[in-house]
C-alpha positions as CSV (number, residue, x, y, z in Angstrom):
1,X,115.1,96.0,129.0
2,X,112.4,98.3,127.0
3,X,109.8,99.6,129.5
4,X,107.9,102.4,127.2
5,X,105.8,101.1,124.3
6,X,107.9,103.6,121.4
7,X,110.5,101.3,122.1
8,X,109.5,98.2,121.2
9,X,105.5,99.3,119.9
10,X,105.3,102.5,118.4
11,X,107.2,104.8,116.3
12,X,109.7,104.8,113.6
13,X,113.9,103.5,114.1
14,X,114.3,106.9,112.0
15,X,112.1,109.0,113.9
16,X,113.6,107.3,117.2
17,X,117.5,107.5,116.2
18,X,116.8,111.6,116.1
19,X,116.0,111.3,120.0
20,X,118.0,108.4,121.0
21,X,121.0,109.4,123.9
22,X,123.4,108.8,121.2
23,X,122.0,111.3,118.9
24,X,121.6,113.9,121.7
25,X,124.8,113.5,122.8
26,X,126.2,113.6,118.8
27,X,124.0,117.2,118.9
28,X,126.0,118.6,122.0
29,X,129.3,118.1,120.1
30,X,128.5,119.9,116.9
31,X,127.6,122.7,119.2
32,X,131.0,122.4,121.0
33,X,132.5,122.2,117.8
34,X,131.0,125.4,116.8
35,X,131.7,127.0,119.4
36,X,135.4,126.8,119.4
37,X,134.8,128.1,115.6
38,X,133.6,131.1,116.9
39,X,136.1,131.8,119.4
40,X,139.0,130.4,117.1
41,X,137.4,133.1,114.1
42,X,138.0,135.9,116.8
43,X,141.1,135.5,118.0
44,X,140.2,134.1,121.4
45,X,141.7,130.8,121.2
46,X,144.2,129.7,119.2
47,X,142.9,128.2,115.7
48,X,145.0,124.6,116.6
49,X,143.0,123.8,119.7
50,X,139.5,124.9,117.4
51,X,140.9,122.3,114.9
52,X,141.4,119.5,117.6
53,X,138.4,120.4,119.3
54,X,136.4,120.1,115.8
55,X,138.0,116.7,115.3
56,X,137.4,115.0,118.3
57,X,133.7,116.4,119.4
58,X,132.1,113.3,117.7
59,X,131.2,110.0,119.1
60,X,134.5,108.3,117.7
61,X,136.0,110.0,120.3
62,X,133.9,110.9,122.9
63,X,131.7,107.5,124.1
64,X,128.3,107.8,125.9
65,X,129.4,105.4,128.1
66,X,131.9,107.5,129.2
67,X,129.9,110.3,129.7
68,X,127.6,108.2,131.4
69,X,130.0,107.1,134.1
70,X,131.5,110.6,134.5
71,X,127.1,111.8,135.4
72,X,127.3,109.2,137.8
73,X,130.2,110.6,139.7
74,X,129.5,114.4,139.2
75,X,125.3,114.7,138.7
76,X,125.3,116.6,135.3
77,X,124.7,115.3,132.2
78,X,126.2,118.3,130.3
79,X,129.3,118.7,131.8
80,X,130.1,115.1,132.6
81,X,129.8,115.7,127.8
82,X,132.2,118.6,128.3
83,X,134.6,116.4,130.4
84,X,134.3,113.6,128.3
85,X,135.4,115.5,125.5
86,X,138.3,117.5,127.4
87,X,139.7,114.4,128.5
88,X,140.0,113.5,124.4
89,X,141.9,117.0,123.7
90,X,145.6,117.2,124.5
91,X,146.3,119.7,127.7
92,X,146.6,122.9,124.7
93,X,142.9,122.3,123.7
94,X,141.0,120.6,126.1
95,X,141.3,124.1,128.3
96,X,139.0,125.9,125.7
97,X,136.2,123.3,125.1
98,X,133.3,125.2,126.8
99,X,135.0,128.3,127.0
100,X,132.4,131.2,128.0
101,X,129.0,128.7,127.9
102,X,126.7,127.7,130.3
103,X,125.2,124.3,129.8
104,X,121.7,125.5,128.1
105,X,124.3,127.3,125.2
106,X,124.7,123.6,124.0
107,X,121.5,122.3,125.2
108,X,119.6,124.4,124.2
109,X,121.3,125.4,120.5
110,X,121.5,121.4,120.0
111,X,117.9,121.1,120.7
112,X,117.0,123.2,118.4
113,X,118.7,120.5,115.9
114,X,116.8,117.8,117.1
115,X,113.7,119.8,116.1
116,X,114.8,120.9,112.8
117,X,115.6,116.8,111.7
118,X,112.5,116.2,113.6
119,X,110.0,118.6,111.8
120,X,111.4,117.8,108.5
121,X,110.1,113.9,108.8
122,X,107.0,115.2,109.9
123,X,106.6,117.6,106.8
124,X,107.2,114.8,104.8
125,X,104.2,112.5,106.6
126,X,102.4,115.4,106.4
127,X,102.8,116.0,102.5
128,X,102.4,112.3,101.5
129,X,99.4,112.4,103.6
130,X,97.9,115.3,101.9
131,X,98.5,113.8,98.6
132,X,97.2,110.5,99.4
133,X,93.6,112.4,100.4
134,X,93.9,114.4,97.3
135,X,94.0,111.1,95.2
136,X,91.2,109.9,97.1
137,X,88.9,112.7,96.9
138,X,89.6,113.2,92.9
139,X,89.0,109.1,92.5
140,X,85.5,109.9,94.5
141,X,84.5,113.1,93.6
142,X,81.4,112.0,91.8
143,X,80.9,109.5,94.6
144,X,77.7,110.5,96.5
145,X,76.8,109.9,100.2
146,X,74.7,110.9,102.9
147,X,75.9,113.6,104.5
148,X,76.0,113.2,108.7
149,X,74.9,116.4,111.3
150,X,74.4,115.5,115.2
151,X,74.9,111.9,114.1
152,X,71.7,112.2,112.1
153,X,71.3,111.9,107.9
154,X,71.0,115.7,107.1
155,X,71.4,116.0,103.0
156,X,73.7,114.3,100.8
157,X,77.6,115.2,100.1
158,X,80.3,113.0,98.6
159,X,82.9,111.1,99.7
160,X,86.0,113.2,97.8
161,X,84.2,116.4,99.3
162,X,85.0,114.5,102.9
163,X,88.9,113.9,101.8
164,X,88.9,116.9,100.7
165,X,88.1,119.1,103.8
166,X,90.8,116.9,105.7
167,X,93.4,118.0,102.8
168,X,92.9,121.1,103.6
169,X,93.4,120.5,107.2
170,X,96.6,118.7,106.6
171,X,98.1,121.5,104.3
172,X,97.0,124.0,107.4
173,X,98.9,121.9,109.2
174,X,101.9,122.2,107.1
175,X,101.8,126.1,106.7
176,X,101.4,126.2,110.7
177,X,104.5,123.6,111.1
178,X,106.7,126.0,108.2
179,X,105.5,129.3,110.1
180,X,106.2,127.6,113.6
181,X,110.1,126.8,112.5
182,X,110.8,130.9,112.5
183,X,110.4,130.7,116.3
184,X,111.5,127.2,117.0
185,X,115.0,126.3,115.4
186,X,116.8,129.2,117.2
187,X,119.6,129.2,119.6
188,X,121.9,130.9,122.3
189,X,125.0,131.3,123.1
190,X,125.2,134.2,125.7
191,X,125.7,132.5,129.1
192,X,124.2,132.1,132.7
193,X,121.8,134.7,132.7
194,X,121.4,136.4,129.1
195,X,123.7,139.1,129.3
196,X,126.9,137.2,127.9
197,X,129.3,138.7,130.2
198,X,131.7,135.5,129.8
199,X,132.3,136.1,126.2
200,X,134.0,139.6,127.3
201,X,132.1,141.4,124.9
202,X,132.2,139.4,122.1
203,X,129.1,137.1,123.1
204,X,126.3,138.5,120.3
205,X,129.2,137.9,117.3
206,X,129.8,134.5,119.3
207,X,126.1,133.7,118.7
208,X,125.7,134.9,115.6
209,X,128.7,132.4,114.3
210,X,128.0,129.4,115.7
211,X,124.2,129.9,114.8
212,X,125.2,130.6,111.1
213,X,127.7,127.2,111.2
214,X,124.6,125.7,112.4
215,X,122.0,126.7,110.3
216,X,120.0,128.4,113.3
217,X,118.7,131.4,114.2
218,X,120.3,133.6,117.1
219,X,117.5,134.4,119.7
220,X,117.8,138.1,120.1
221,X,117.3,138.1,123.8
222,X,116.7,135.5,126.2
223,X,117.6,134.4,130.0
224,X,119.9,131.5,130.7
225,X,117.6,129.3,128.3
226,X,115.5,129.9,125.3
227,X,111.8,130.8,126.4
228,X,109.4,127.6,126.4
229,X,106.9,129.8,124.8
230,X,108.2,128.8,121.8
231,X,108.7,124.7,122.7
232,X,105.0,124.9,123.9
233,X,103.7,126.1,120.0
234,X,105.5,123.5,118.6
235,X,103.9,120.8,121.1
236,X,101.0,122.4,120.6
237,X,100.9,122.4,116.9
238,X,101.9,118.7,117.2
239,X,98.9,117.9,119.1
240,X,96.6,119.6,116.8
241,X,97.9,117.6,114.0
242,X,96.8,114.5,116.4
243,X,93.2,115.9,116.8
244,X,92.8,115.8,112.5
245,X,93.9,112.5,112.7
246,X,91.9,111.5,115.5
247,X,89.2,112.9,113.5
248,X,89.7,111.2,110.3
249,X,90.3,108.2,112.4
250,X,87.1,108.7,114.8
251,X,85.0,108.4,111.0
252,X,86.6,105.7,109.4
253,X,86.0,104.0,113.0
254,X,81.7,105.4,112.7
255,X,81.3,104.5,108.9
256,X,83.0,101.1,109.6
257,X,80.5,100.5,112.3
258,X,78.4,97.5,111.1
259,X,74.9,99.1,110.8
260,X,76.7,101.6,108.6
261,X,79.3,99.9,107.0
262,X,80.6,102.6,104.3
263,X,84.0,101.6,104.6
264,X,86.4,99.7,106.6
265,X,90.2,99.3,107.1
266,X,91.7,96.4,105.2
267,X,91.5,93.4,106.8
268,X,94.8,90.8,105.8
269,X,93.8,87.3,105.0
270,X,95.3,86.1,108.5
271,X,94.3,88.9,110.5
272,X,92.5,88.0,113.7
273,X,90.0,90.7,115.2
274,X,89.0,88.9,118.4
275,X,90.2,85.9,120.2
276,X,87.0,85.0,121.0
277,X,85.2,86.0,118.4
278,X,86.2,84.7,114.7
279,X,83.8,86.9,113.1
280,X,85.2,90.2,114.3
281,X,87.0,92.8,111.4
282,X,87.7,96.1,114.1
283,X,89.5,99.3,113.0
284,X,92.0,98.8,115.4
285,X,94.4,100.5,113.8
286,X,92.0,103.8,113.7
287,X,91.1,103.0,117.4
288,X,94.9,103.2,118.2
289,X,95.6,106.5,116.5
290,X,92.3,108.1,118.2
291,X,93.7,106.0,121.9
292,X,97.4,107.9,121.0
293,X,95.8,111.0,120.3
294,X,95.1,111.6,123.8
295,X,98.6,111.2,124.8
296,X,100.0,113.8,122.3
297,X,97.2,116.4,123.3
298,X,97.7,116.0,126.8
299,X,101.5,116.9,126.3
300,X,100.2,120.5,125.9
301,X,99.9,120.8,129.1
302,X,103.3,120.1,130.7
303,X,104.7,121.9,127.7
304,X,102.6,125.3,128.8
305,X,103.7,124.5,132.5
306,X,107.8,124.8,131.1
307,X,106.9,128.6,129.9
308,X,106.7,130.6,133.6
309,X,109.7,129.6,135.0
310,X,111.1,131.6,138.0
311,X,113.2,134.3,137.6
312,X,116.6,133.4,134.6
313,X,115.2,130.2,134.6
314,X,114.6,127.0,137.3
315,X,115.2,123.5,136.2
316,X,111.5,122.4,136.4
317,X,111.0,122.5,132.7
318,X,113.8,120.1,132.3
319,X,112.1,116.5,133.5
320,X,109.2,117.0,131.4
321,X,111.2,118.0,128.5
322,X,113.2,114.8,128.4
323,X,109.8,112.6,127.9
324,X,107.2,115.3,125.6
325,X,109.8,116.1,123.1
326,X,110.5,112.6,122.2
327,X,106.8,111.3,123.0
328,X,105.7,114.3,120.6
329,X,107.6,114.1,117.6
330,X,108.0,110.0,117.7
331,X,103.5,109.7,118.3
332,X,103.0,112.1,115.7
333,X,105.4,110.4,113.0
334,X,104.0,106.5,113.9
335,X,100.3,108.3,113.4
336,X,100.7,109.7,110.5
337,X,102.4,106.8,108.5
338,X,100.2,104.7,110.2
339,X,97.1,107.0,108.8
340,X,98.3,107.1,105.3
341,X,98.6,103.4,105.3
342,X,95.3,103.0,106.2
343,X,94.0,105.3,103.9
344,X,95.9,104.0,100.7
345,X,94.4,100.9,101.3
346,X,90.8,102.0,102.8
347,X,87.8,99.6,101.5
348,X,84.5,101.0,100.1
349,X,81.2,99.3,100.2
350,X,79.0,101.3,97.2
351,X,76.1,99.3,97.9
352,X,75.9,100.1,101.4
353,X,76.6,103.9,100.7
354,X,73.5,103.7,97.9
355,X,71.3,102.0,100.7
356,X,72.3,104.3,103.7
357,X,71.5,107.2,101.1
358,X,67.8,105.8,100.5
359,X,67.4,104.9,104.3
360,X,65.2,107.0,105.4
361,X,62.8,106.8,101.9
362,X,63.3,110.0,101.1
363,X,63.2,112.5,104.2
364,X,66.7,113.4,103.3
365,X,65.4,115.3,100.2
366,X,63.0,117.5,102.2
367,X,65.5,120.1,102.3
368,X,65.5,120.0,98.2
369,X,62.1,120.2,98.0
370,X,61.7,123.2,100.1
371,X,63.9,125.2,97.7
372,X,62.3,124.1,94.5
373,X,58.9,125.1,96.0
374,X,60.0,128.7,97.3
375,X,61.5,128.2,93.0
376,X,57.5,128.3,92.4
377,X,56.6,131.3,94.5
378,X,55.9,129.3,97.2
379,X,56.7,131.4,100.6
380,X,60.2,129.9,102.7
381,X,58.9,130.0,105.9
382,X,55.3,128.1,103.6
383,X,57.4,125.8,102.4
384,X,59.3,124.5,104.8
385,X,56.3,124.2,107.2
386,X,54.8,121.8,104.3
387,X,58.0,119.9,104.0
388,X,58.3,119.6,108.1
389,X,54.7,118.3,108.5
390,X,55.3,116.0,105.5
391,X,58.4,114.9,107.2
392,X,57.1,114.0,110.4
393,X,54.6,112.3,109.4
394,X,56.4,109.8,106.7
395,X,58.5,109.1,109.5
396,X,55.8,108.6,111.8
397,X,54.1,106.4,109.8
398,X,56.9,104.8,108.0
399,X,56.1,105.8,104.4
400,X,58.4,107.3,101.5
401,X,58.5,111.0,101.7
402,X,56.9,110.9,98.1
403,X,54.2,108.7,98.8
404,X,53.2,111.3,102.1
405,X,53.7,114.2,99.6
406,X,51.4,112.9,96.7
407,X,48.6,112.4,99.1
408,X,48.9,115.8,100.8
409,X,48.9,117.5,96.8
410,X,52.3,118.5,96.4
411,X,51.3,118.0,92.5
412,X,50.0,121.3,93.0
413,X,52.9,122.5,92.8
414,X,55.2,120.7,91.3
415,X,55.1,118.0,88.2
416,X,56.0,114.7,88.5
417,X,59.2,114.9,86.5
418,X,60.3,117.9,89.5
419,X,59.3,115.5,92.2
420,X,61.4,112.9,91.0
421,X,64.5,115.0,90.3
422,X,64.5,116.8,93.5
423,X,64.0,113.5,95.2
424,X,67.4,112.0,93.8
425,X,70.1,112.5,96.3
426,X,72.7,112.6,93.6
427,X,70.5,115.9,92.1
428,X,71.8,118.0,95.2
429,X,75.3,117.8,95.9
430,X,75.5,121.5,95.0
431,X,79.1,122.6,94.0
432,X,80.9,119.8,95.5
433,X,82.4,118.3,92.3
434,X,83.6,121.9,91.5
435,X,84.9,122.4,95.2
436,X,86.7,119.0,95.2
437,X,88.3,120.2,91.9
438,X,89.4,123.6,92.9
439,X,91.0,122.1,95.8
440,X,92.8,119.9,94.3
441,X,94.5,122.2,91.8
442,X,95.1,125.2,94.4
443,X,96.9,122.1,97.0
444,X,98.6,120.4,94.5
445,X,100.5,123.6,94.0
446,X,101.9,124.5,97.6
C-alpha cells in the first residue's frame, strides 16, 4: 500500500525506477561483478568463477525477494545481496563473490551509479528549462513592464530581461551540477577501515579496475565509506536548484495575483480552482513547487549531519540516506518538468502589464527625469530633491506626475517634447534589449 506522496503524487516512473529496491539491488551486482573482474585480471581468483560470477550478479538470477527473506533472518541488507548471489554460484565461485570488500565497497561504489543516472535526468530538466526561458525572454524582449523593488513599482524593465536573469540562474545551475560530478561519482574499494589490508596489497589496482569497468572515479583516500562531504554538495546543490524555482514560482504566483494580473498559469477548460468557489483560477501548480521547495531545502540539513561521523565511520548517516537521496533527486526532477510545463504554456495579459505600468500616473518616471535634468546642468543632489518633492506630492494629492511638474515650472528646464519622452516608460529600459540578446547568444552556446 503507497504511504509517501512520490509514490503515487509526485515524481517521474523514470526518475523513481533509478531509486526503486530493484534498481539498488541491480547497482550492488554490477559492483560484485566488477569486482571479481578485478581479482580475476590479477590472478587472485580463477577467471571461471569471475565469468559465473559476472553471469549471474543480475536480477535474473538473484531475486529481491530472496534477498529480502535472507535480511529478515540475518539483519543486513548487503550481505543477505552477497548471499543471495552465492547461493546462485556453483561451490567453485560462489566462495569469491565478496572476496576482500566490506559492505560500503559496493554500497557505496553502486551509489555512486545511482547518482550518475540520477544527475544526468536532472541535466536534461535543467537544459530544456533553460531553453524554454531563453525562448521566452527573446519572444518578450521588447515587451515592457514595471519593474518591482520591496514590492513597490521602482522603474520599468521587461519581461524577457526577467527570463532572462533566471536562464542565467539555471545554466549556473548546470555548471555547478557538471563541476559537482568530479567529487560525487567516485568510489572505493579498499575495505573496513581505508587501508585495504584484505586485498593483500593489491587493493589500490583493485579500485582502480573496478572503478574504470564502472565508469567512476577511485577516491584517493577514504575510511570505511566515502566522506558525506561530498553527498552533502550534491544535496546542497539540489536544494538550491529548488530555491530558483521556488523563486520563479513565488512570481508567477505575485504577478498572477488578481490586483496584478500580468500573467497566470493556464487554466484547462475543466479545471476546478475551488470547490466552493466556481470563480477561482489559482497557481496551484506554482504554489506546489514553492510548498516542495521546502522539503528539498530542508534535506540540507540531514545531509550536513551524515559528514562528522565518528571515528572510520558509524552507521548514523545510513537512515537518513535511504529517504534524502531519493526524496532529492525524485523532488527536484517532478519540479522541474513540472516548471517548464508551466512556463511553455504561461498566459500574458498586455493590457494589464500597460495599465500596471501607468498606475501610479507617472511617479515611476521620476527617476528619468532626474537624469535628464542633471543632462541640463541641473545639480544631482538639485534634481532629485525637485523630482522627490514633486513625487510626494502627486501622490499625495493624487495627480499625474506631469500635471504636478508643469505647475511647479519644470518647463524651465525642459521642453515639452523632453517631458513627454522621459515620461514614457518604454523610453527607459536602458540596455535591456541588448542584455537579453547577449544572453541569449553566450547561453545558447554552452
Amino acid at each position: 500500500m503507497p504511504i509517501h506522496p512520490i509514490e503515487y503524487r509526485y515524481g517521474t516512473e523514470e526518475m523513481k525506477k533509478i531509486w526503486s529496491e530493484e534498481h539498488k539491488l541491480e547497482a550492488w551486482l554490477r559492483v560484485e561483478a566488477a569486482l571479481a573482474k578485478a581479482h580475476a585480471k590479477l590472478g587472485n581468483i580463477p577467471f571461471e568463477a569471475y565469468k559465473e560470477i559476472s553471469e549471474k550478479a543480475n536480477l535474473n538470477y538473484v531475486k529481491l525477494e530472496r534477498v529480502k527473506e535472507i535480511e529478515a533472518e540475518i539483519n543486513h541488507d548487503l550481505m543477505a545481496m552477497v548471499k543471495a548471489l552465492t547461493e546462485v554460484c556453483s561451490e567453485k565461485a560462489g566462495k569469491y563473490v565478496h572476496l576482500g570488500a566490506t559492505s560500503y565497497d559496493i554500497e557505496d561504489t553502486a551509489l555512486a551509479l545511482l547518482f550518475k543516472e540520477s544527475i544526468a535526468i536532472i541535466e536534461g530538466d535543467l537544459i530544456e528549462l533553460k531553453e524554454t526561458l531563453l525562448n521566452l525572454a527573446e519572444h518578450h524582449k521588447e515587451t515592457v513592464c514595471i519593474g518591482r523593488t520591496h514590492g513597490q513599482h521602482a522603474v520599468p524593465t521587461t519581461y524577457g530581461l526577467k527570463f532572462a536573469v533566471y536562464a542565467c540562474e539555471v545554466q549556473r545551475h548546470i555548471d555547478r551540477l557538471n563541476q559537482c560530478k568530479e567529487r560525487v561519482l567516485v568510489g572505493k574499494m579498499n575495505g573496513a577501515v581505508g587501508t585495504g589490508a584484505s586485498f593483500k596489497g593489491k587493493a589500490l589496482e583493485i579500485q582502480k579496475i573496478v572503478m574504470d569497468e564502472l565508469g567512476l572515479k577511485p577516491v584517493l583516500a577514504s575510511t570505511q565509506i566515502v566522506q558525506r562531504d561530498r553527498h552533502a554538495e550534491l544535496i546542497f546543490n539540489l536544494a538550491l536548484i529548488a530555491t530558483t524555482l521556488e523563486k520563479i514560482a513565488k512570481e508567477i504566483r505575485n504577478l498572477q495575483r488578481t490586483e496584478i494580473a500580468e500573467v497566470s498559469e493556464f487554466f484547462a477548460i475543466k479545471q476546478v480552482g475551488s470547490s466552493t468557489m466556481p470563480h477561482k483560477r489559482n497557481p496551484h501548480k506554482s504554489e506546489r513547487i514553492c510548498g516542495l521547495a521546502r522539503i528539498v531545502k530542508a534535506l540540507v540539513y540531514p545531509a550536513l549531519d551524515n559528514n562528522p561521523l565518528e571515528h572510520e565511520r558509524d552507521l548514523t548517516n545510513s537512515a537518513p540516506e535511504r529517504i534524502i537521496f531519493p526524496e532529492a533527486f525524485i523532488l527536484i526532477d517532478y519540479m522541474l518538468k513540472q516548471m517548464n510545463s508551466i512556463l511553455k504554456t504561461l498566459i500574458f495579459y498586455p493590457k494589464n502589464i500597460e495599465k500596471n505600468l501607468n498606475l501610479t500616473k507617472g511617479l515611476i518616471m521620476a527617476e528619468h527625469l532626474m537624469i535628464k535634468l542633471v543632462e541640463k546642468n541641473v545639480g544631482r543632489q538639485e534634481a532629485h530633491e525637485l523630482l522627490r518633492k514633486g513625487a510626494m506630492k502627486a501622490f499625495n494629492e493624487n495627480k499625474p506626475l506631469k500635471d504636478v511638474l508643469l505647475e511647479e515650472g519644470i518647463l524651465n528646464y525642459l521642453t515639452e517634447e523632453e517631458l513627454e519622452y522621459c515620461l514614457n516608460p518604454k523610453n527607459y529600459i536602458g540596455e535591456a534589449e541588448k542584455i537579453v540578446e547577449e544572453d541569449i547568444k553566450v547561453l545558447r552556446q554552452k
